[in-house]
PDB file of N, CA, C and O in Angstrom:
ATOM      1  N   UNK A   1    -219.648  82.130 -70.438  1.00  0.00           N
ATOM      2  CA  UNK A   1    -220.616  83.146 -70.790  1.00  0.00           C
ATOM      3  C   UNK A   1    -221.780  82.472 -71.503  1.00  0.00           C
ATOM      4  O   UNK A   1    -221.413  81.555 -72.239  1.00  0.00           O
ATOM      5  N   UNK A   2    -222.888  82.661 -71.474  1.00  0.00           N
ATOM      6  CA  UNK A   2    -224.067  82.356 -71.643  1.00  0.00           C
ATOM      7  C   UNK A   2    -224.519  83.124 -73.042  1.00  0.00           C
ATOM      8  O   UNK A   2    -224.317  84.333 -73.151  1.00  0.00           O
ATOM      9  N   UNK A   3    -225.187  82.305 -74.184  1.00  0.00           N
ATOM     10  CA  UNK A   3    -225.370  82.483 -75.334  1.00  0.00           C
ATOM     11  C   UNK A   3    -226.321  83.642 -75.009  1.00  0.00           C
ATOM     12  O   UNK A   3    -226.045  84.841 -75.019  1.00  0.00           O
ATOM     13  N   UNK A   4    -227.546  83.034 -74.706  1.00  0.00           N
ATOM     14  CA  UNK A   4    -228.612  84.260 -74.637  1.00  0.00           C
ATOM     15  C   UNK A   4    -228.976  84.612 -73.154  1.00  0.00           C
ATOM     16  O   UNK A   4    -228.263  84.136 -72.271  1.00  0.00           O
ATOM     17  N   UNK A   5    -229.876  85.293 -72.868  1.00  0.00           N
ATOM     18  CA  UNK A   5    -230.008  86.249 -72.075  1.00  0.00           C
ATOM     19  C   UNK A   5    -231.486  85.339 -71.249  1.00  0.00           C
ATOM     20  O   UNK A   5    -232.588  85.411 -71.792  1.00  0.00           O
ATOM     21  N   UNK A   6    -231.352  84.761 -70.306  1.00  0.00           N
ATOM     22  CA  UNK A   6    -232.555  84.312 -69.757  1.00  0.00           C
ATOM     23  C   UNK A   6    -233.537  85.343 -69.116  1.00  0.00           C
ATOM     24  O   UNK A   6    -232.968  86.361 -68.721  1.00  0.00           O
ATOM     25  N   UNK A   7    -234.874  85.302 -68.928  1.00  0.00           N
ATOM     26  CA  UNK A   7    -235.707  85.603 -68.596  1.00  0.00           C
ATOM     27  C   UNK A   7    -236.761  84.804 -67.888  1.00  0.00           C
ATOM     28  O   UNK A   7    -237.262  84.007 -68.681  1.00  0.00           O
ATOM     29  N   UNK A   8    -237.415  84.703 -66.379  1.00  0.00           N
ATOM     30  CA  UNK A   8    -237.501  84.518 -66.255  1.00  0.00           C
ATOM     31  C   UNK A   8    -239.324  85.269 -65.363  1.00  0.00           C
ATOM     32  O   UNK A   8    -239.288  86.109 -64.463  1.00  0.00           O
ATOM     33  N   UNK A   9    -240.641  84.688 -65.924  1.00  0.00           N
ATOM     34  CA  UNK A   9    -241.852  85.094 -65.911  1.00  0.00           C
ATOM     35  C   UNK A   9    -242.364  83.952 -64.570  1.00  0.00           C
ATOM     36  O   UNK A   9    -242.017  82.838 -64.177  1.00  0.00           O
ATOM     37  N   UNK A  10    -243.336  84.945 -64.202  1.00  0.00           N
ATOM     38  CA  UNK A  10    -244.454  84.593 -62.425  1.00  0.00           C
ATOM     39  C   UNK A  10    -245.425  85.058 -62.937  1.00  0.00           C
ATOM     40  O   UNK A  10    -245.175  86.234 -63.204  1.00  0.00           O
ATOM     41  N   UNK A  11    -246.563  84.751 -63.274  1.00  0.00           N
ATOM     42  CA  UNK A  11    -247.550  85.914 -63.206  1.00  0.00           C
ATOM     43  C   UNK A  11    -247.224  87.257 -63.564  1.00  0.00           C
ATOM     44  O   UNK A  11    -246.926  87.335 -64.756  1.00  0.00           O
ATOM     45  N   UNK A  12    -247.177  88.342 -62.949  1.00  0.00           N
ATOM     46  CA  UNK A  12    -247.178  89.609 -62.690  1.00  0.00           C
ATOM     47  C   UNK A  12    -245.236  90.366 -63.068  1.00  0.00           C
ATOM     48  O   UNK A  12    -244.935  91.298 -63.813  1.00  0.00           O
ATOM     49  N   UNK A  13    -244.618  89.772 -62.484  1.00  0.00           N
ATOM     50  CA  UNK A  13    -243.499  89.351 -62.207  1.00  0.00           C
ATOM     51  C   UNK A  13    -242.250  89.168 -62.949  1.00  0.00           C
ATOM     52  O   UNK A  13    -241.688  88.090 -62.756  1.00  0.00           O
ATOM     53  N   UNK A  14    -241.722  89.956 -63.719  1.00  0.00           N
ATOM     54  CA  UNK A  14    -240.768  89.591 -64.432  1.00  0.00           C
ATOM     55  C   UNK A  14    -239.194  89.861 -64.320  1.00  0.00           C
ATOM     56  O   UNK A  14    -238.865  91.041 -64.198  1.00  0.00           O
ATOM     57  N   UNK A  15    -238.075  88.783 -64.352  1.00  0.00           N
ATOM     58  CA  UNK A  15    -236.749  88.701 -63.705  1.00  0.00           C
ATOM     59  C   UNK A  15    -236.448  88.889 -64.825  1.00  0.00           C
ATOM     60  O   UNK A  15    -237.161  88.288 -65.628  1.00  0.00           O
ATOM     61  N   UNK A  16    -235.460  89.649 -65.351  1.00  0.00           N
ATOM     62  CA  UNK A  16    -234.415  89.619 -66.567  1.00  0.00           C
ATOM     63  C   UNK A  16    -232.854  89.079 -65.592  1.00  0.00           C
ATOM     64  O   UNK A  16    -232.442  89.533 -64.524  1.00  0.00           O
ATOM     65  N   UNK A  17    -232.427  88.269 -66.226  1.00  0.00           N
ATOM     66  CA  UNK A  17    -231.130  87.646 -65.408  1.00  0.00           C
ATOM     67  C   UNK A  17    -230.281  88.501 -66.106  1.00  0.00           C
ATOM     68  O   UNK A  17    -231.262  89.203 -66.356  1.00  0.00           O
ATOM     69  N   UNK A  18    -229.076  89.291 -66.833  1.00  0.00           N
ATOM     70  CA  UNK A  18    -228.100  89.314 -68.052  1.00  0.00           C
ATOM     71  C   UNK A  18    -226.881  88.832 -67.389  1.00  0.00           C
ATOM     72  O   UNK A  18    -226.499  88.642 -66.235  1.00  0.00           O
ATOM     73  N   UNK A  19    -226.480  88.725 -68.437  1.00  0.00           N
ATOM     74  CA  UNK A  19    -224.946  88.042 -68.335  1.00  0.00           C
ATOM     75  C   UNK A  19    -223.554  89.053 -68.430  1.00  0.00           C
ATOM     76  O   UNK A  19    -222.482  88.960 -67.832  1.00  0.00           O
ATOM     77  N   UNK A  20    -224.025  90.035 -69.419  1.00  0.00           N
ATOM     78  CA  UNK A  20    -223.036  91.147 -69.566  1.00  0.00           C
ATOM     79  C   UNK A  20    -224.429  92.201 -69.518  1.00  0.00           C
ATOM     80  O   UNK A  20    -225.639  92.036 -69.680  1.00  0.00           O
ATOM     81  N   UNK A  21    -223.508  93.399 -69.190  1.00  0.00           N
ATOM     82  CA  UNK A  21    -225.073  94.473 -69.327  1.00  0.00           C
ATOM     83  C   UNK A  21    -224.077  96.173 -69.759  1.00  0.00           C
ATOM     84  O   UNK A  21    -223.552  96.977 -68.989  1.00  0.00           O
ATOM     85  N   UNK A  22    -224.149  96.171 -71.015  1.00  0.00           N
ATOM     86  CA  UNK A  22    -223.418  97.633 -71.664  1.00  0.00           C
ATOM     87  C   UNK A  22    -223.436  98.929 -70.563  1.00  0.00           C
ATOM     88  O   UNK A  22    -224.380  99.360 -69.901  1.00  0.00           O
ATOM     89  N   UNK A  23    -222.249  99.309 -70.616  1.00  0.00           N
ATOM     90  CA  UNK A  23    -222.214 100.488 -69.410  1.00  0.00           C
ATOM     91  C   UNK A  23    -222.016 100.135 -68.366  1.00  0.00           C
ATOM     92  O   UNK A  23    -222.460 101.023 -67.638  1.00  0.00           O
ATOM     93  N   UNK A  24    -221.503  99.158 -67.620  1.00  0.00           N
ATOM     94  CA  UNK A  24    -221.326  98.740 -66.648  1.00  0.00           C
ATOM     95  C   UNK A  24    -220.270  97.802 -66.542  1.00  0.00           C
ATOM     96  O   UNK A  24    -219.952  96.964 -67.386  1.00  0.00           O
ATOM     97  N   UNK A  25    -219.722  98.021 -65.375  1.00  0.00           N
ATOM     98  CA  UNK A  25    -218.798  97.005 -64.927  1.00  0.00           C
ATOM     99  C   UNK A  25    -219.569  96.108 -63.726  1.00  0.00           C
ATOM    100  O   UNK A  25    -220.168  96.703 -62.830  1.00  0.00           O
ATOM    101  N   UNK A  26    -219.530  95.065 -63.755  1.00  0.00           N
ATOM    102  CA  UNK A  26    -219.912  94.042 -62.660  1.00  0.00           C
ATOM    103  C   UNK A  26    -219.325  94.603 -60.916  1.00  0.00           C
ATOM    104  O   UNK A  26    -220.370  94.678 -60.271  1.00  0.00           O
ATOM    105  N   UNK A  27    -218.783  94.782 -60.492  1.00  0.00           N
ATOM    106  CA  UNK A  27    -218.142  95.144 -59.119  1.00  0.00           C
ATOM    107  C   UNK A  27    -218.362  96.487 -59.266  1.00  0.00           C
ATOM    108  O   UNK A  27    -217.918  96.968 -58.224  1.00  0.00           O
ATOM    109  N   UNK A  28    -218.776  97.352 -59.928  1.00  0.00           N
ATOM    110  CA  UNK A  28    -219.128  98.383 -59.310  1.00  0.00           C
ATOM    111  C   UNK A  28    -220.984  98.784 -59.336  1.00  0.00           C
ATOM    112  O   UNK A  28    -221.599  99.651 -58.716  1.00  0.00           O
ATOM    113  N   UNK A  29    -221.504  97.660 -60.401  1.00  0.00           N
ATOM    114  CA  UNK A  29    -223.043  97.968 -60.252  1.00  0.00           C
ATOM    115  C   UNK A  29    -223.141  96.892 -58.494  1.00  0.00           C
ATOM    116  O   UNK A  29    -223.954  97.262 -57.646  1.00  0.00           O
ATOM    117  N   UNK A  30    -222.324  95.776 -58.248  1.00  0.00           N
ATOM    118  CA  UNK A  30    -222.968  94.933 -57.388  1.00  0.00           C
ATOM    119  C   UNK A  30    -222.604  95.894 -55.789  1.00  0.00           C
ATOM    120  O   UNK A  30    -223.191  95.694 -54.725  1.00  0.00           O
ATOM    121  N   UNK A  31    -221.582  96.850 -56.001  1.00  0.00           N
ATOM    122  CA  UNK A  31    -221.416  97.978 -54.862  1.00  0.00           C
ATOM    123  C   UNK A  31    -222.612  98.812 -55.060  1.00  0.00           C
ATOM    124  O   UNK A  31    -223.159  99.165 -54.015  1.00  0.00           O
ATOM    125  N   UNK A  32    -222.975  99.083 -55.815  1.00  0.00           N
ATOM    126  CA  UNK A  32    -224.158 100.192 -55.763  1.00  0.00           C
ATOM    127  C   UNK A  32    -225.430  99.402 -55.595  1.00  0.00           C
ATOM    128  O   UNK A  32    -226.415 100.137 -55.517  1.00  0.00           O
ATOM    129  N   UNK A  33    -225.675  98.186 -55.522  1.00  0.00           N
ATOM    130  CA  UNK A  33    -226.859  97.268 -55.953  1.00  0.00           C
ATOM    131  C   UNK A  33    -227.511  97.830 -54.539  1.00  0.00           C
ATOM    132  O   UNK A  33    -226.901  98.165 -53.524  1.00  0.00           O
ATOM    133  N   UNK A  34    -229.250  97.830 -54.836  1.00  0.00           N
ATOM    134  CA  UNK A  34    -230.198  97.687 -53.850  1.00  0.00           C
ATOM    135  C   UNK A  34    -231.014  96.677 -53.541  1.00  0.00           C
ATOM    136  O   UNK A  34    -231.320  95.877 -54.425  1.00  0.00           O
ATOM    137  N   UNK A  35    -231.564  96.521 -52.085  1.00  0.00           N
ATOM    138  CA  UNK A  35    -232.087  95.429 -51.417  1.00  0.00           C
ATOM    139  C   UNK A  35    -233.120  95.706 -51.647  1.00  0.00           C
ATOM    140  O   UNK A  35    -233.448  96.850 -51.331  1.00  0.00           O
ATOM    141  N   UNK A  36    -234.153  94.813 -52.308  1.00  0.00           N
ATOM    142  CA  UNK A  36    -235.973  95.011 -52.326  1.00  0.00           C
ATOM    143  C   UNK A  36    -236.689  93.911 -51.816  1.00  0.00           C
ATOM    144  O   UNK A  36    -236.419  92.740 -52.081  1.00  0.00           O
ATOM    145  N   UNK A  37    -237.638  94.304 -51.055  1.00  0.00           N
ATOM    146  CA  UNK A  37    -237.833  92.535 -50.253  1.00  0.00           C
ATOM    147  C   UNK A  37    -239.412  93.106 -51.231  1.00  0.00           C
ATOM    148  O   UNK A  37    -239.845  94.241 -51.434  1.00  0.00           O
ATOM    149  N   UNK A  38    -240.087  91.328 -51.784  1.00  0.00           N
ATOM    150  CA  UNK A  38    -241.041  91.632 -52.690  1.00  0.00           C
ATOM    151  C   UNK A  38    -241.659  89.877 -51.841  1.00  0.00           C
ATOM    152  O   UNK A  38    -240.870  88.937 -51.746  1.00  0.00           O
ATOM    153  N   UNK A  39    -243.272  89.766 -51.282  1.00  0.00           N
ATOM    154  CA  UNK A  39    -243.393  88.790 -50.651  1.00  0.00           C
ATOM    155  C   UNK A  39    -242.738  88.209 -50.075  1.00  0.00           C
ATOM    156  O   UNK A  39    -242.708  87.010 -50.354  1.00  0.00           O
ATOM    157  N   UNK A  40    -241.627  88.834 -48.677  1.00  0.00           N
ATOM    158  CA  UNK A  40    -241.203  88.408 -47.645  1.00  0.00           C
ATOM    159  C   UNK A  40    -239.515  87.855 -48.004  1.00  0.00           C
ATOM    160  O   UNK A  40    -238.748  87.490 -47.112  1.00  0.00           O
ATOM    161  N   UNK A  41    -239.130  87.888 -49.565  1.00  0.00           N
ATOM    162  CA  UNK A  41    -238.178  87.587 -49.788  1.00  0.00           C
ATOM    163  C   UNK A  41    -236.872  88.568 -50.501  1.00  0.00           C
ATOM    164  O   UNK A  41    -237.054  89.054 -51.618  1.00  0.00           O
ATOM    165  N   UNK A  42    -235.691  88.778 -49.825  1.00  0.00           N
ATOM    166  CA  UNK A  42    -235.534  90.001 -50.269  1.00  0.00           C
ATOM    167  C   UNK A  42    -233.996  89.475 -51.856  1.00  0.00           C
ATOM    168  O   UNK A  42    -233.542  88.387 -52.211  1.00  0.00           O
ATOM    169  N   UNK A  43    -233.819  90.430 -52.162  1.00  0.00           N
ATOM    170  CA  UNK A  43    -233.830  90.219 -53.453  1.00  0.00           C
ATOM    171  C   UNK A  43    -232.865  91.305 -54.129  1.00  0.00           C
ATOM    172  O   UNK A  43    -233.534  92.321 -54.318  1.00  0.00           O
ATOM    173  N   UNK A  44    -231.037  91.541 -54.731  1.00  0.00           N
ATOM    174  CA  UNK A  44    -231.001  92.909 -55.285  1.00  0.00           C
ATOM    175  C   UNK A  44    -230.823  93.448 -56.513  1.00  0.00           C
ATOM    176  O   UNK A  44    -230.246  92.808 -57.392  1.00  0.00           O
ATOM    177  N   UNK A  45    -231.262  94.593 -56.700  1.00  0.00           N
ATOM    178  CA  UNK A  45    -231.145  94.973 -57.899  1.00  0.00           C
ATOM    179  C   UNK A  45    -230.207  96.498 -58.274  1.00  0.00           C
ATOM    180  O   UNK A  45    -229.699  97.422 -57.639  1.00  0.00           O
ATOM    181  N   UNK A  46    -230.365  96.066 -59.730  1.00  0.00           N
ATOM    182  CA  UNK A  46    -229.072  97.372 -59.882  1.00  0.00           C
ATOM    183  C   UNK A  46    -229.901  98.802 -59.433  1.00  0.00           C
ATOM    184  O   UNK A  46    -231.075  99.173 -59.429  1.00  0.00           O
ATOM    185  N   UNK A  47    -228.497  99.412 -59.036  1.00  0.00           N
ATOM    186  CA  UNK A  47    -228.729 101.289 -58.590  1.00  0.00           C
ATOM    187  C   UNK A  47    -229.492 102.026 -59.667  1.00  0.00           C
ATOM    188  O   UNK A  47    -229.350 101.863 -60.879  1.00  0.00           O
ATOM    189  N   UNK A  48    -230.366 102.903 -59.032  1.00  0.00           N
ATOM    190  CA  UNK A  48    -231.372 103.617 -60.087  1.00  0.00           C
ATOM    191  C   UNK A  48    -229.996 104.385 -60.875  1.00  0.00           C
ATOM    192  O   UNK A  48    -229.832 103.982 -62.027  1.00  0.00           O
ATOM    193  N   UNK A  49    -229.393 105.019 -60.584  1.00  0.00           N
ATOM    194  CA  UNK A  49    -227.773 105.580 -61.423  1.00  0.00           C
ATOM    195  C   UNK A  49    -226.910 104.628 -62.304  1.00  0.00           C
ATOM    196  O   UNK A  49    -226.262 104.942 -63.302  1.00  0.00           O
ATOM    197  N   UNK A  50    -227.030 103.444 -61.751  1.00  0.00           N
ATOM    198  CA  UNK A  50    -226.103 102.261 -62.776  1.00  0.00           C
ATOM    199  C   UNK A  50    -227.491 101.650 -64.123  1.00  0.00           C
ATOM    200  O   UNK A  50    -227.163 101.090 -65.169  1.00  0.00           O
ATOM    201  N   UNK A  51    -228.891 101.926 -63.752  1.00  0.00           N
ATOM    202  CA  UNK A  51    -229.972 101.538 -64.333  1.00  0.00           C
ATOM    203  C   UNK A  51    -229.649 102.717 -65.709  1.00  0.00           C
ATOM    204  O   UNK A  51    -229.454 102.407 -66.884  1.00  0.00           O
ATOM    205  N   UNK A  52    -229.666 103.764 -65.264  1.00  0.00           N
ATOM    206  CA  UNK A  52    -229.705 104.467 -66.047  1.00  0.00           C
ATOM    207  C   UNK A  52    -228.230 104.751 -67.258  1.00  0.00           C
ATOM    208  O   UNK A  52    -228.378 105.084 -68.434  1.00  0.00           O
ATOM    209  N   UNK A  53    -226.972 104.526 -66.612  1.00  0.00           N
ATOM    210  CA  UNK A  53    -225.833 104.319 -67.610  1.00  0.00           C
ATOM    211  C   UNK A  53    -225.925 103.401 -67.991  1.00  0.00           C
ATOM    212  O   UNK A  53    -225.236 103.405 -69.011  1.00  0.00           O
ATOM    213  N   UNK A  54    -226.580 102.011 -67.805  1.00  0.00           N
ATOM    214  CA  UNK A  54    -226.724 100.752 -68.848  1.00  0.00           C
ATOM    215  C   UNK A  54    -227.698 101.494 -69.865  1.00  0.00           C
ATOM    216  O   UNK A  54    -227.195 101.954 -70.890  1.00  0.00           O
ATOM    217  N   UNK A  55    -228.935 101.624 -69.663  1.00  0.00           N
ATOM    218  CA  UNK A  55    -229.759 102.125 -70.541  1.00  0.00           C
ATOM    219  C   UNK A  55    -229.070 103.152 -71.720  1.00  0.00           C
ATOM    220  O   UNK A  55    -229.222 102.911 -72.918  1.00  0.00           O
ATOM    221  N   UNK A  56    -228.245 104.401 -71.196  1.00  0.00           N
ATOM    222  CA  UNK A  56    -227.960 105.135 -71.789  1.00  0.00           C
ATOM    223  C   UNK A  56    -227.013 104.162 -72.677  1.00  0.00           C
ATOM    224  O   UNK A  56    -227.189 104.361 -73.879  1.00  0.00           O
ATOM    225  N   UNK A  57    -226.263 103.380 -72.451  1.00  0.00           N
ATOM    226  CA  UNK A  57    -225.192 102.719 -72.987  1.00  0.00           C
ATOM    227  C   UNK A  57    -225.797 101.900 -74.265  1.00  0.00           C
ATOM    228  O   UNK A  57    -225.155 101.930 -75.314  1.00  0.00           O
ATOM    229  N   UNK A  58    -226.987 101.190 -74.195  1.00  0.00           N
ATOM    230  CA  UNK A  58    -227.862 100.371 -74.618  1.00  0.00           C
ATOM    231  C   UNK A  58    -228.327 101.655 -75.567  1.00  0.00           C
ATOM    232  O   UNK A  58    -228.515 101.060 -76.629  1.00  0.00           O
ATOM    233  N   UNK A  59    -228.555 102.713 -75.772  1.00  0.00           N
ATOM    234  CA  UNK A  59    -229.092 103.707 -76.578  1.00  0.00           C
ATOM    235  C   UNK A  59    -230.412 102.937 -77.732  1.00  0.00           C
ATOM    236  O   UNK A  59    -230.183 103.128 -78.927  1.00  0.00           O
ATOM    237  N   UNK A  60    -231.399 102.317 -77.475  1.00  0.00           N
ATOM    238  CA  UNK A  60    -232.216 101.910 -77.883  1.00  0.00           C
ATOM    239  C   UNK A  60    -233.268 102.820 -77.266  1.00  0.00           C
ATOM    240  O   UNK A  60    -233.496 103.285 -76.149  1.00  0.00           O
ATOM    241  N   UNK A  61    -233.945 102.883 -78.778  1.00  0.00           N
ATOM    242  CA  UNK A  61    -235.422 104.320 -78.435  1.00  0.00           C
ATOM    243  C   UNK A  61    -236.085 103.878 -77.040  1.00  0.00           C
ATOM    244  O   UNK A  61    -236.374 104.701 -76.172  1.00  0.00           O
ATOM    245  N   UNK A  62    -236.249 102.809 -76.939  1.00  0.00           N
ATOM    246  CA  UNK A  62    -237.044 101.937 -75.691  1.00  0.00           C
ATOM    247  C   UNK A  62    -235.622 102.082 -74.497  1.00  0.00           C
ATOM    248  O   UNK A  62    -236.182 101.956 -73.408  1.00  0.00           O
ATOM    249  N   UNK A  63    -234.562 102.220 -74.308  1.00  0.00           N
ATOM    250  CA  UNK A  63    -233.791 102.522 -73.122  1.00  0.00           C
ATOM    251  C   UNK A  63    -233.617 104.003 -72.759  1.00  0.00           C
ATOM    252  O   UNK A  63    -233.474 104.484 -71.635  1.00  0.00           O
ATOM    253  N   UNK A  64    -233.654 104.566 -73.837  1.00  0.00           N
ATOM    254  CA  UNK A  64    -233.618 106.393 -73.833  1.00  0.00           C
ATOM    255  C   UNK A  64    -234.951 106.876 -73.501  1.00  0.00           C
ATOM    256  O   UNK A  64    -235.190 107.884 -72.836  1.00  0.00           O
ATOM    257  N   UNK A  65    -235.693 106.182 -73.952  1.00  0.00           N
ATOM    258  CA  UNK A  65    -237.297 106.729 -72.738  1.00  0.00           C
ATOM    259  C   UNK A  65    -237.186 106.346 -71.519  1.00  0.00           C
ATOM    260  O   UNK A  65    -237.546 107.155 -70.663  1.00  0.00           O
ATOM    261  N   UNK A  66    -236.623 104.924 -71.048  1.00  0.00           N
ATOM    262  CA  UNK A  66    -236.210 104.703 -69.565  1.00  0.00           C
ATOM    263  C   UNK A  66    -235.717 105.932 -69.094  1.00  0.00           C
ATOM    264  O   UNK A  66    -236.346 106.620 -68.290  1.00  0.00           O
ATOM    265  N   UNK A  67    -234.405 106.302 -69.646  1.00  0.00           N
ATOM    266  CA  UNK A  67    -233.533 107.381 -68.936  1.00  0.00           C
ATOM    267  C   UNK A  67    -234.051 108.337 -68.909  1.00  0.00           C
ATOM    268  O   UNK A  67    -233.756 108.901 -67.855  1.00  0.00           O
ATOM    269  N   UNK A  68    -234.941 109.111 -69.697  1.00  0.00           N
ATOM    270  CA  UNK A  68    -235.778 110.027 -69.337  1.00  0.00           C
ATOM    271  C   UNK A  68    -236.582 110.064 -68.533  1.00  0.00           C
ATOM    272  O   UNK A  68    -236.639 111.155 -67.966  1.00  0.00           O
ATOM    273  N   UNK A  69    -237.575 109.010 -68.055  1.00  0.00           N
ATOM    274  CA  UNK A  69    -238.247 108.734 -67.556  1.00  0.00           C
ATOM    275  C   UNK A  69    -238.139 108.835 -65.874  1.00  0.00           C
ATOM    276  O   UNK A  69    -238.846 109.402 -65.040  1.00  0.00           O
ATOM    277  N   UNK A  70    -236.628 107.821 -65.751  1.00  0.00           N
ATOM    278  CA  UNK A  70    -235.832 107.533 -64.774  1.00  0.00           C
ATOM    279  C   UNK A  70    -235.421 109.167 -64.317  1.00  0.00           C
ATOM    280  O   UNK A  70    -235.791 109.622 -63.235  1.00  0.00           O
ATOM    281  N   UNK A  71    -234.559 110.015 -65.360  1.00  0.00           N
ATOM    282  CA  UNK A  71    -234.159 111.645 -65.086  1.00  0.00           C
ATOM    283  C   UNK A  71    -234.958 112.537 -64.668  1.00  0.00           C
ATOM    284  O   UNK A  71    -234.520 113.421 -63.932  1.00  0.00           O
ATOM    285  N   UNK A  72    -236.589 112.504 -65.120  1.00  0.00           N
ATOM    286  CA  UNK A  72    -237.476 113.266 -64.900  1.00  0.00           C
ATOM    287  C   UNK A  72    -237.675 113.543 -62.977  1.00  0.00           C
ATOM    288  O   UNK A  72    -237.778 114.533 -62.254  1.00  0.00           O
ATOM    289  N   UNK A  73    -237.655 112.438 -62.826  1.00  0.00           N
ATOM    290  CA  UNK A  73    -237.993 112.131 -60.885  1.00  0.00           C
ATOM    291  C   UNK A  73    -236.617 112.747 -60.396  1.00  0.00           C
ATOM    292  O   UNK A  73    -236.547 112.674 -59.169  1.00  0.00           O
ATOM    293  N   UNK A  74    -235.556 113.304 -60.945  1.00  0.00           N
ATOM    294  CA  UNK A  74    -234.042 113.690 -60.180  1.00  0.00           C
ATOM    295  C   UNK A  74    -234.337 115.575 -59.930  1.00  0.00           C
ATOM    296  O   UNK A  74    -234.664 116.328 -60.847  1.00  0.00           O
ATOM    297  N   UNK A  75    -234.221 115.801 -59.159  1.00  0.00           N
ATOM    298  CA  UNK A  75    -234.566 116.808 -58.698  1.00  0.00           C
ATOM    299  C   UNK A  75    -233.626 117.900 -59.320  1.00  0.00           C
ATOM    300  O   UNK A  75    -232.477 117.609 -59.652  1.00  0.00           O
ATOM    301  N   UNK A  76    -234.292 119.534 -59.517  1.00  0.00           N
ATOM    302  CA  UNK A  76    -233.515 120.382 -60.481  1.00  0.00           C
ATOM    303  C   UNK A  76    -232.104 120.532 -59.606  1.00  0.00           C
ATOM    304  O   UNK A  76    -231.970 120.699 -58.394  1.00  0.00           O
ATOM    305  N   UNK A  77    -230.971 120.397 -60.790  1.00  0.00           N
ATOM    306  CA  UNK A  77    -229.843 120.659 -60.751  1.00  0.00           C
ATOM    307  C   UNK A  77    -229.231 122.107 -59.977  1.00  0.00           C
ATOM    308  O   UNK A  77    -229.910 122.960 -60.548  1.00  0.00           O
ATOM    309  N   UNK A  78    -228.708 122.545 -59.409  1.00  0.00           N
ATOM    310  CA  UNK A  78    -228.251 123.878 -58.899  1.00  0.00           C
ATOM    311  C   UNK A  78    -227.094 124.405 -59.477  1.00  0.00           C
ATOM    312  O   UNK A  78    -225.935 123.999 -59.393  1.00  0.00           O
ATOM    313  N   UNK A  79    -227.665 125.585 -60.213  1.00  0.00           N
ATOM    314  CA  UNK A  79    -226.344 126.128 -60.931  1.00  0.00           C
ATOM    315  C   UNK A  79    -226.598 126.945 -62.013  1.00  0.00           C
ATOM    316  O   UNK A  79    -225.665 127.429 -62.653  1.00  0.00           O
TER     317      UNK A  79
END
C-alpha cells in the first residue's frame, strides 16, 4: 500500500490515482467502472453511482457538494 495518494497533472488534465478510496470496495467499483476515450486514448473511470458513495463516504463539505451536484442531474424519483 502506498503512503500517499499520487496525482498526476497535463496541462488541463488532472489524474487522481488512489490507493484505497472510502465507500468502496475495489471489485465492485472496477464492475461498474466506465470507458472514456479522451484524445484517441481510452481510459476507465469509476461509475457516476460508486463516484457518489465514495464522496458520500468521504463526507467532506467539498465531497457533499459533489453528491449534490452529481444528485441534482438524477431524474425525480417516483413515488
Amino acid at each position: 500500500m502506498l503512503a500517499n495518494e499520487i496525482t498526476v497533472f497535463k496541462d488541463k488534465v488532472r489524474i487522481d490515482v488512489q490507493t484505497s478510496t472510502p465507500g468502496l470496495a475495489f471489485e465492485r467499483a472496477w464492475s461498474n467502472r466506465q470507458t472514456l476515450t479522451y484524445e484517441q486514448q481510452e481510459f476507465y473511470v469509476v461509475s457516476r453511482e460508486d463516484l457518489i458513495a465514495s464522496n458520500s463516504a468521504a463526507a467532506r463539505p467539498v465531497d457533499l457538494e459533489d453528491v449534490r451536484l452529481l444528485k441534482a442531474g438524477d431524474p425525480p424519483s417516483e413515488g
